[in-house]
N, C-alpha and C positions, 0 to 999 in steps of 0.2 A: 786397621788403621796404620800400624807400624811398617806394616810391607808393602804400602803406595810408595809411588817415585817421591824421590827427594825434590824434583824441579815441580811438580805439581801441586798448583795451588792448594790452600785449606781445604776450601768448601769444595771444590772437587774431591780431594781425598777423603772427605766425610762422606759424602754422596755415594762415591765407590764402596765405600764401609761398610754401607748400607747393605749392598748388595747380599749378604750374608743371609740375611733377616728374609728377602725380599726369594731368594732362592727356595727356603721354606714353604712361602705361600706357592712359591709357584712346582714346587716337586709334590705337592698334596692341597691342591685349592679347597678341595670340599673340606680336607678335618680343619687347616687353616680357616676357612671361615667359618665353621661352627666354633672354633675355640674362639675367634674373631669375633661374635655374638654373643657368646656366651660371656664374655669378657666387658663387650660393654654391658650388655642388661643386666648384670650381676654389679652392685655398689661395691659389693665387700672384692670382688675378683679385679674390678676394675681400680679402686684402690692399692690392691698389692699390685698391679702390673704399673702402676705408676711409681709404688716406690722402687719396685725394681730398677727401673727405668732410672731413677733418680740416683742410685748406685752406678748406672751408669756413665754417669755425666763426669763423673770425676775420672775416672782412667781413659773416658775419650779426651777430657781436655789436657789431663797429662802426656797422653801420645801427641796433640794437636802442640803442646809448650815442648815436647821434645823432637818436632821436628821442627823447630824454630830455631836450636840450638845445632840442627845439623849441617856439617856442610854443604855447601853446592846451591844453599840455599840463597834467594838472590840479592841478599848485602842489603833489604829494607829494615827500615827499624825493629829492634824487640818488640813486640805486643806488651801491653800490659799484662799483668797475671788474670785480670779480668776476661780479655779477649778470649782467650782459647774456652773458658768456660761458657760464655757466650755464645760461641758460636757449637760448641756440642748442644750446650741446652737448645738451642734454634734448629738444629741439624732431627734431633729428636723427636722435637715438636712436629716440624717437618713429615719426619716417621708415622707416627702416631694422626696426623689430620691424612695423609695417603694412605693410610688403611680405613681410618673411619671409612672416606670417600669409596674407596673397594670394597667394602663390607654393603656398606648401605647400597651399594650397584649388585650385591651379592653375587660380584667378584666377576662381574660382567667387563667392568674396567678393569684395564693391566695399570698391575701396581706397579709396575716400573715408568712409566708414565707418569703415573699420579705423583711419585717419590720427584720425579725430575721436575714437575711442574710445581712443584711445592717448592722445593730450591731454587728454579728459577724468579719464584715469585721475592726472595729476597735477597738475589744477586743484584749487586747497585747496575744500574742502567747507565 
């Protein structure tokens, strides 16, 4: 997240961010979506990947509040301290409903697709 351009929007550099994750599934599809399965039909597994996930949220949104504070950035107001956490927590969520949807297609859909179609579903229009 820290290494997206400075002129580029949040939700785009969230999106980008992504990509890390996203590179995974697709350098090893098959062990990605068995641990994908495995992940959801497990309660106790699917519970720890969410609070991981949940550890998450705080160092995306401080990368997201620290390029707020950067220059070059385009002179619009400061966010609330709430925004940046908002919109990692959304960006996540994001994450997490594009893999369901690839897991359950068993991985027949490209998650890099799903991922962009999931953020596009709540870029304002």
């Amino acid at each position: 997240m820290r290494a997206r351009p400075s002129g580029e929007d949040d939700w785009t550099a969230l999106r980008r961010a992504l990509d890390a994750i996203v590179e995974y599934h697709r350098q090893d599809p098959v062990g990605a979506l068995a641990v994908s399965r495995l992940i959801m039909e497990t309660p106790a597994l699917c519970a720890r990947s969410q609070e991981k996930q949940n550890g998450w949220r705080p160092a995306l949104a401080q990368a997201l509040a620290e390029r707020d504070r950067r220059p070059g950035r385009d002179g619009a107001p400061q966010p609330t301290a709430l925004g940046p956490s908002v919109r990692a927590a959304a960006a996540l969520n994001c994450l997490n409903i594009a893999v369901d949807h690839w897991t359950a297609s068993g991985g027949r859909l490209d998650l890099d697709d799903l991922l962009d179609e999931a953020f596009a579903a709540l870029t304002p229009q």
